[in-house]
C-alpha positions in Angstrom: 0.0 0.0 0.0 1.9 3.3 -0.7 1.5 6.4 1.3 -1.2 8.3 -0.8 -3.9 5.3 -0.4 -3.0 4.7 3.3 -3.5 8.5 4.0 -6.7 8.3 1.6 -8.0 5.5 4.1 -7.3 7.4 7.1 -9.3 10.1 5.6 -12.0 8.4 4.6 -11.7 6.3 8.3 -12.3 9.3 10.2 -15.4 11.2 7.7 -17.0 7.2 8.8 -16.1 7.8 12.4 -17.6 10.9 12.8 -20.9 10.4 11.0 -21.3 7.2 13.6 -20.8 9.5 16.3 -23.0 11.9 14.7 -25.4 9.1 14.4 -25.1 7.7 17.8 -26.1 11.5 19.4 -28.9 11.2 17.0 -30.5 8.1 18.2 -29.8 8.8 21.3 -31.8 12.5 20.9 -34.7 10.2 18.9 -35.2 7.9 22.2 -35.0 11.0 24.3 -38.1 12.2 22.5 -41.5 11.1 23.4 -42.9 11.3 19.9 -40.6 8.5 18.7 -40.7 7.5 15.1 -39.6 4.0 14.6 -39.4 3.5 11.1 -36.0 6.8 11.2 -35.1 5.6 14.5 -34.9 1.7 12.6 -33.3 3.4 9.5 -30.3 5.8 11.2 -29.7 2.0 13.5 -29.1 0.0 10.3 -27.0 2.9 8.8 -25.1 3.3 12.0 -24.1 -1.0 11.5 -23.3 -0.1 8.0 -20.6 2.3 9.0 -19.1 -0.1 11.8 -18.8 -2.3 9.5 -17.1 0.0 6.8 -14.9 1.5 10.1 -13.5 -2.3 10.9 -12.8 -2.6 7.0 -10.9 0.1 6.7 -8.7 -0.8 10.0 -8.7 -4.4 8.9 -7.1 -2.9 5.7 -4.8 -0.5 7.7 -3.0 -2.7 10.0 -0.4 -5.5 8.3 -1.4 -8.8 8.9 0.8 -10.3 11.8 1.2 -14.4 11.5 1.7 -15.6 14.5 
């Protein structure tokens, strides 16, 4: 990997951390709320594992693999 695409993934590894976070204080404001509508709520919760999943990809791709 040379140094442009690892500092590409960083990049792109922290826009993806900070729209979970956003995310997270999102849901969290949504269940706050008394008027609660499930279908968002359900929608911003499946985005939310989309971008986990994207985050571990990207870290997975970042760190050398190590054989023990």
């Amino acid at each position: 990997m040379t140094e442009a695409e690892e500092q590409a993934l960083r990049t792109a590894l922290a826009v993806l951390v900070q729209e979970h976070r956003d995310l997270d204080t999102a849901i969290a404001a949504m269940i706050e709320q008394s008027a609660r509508d499930q279908l968002q709520l359900t929608r911003l919760k499946k985005r939310k594992l989309q971008l986990r999943d994207q985050i571990a990809r990207i870290e997975n791709a970042l760190l050398p693999d190590i054989i023990a």
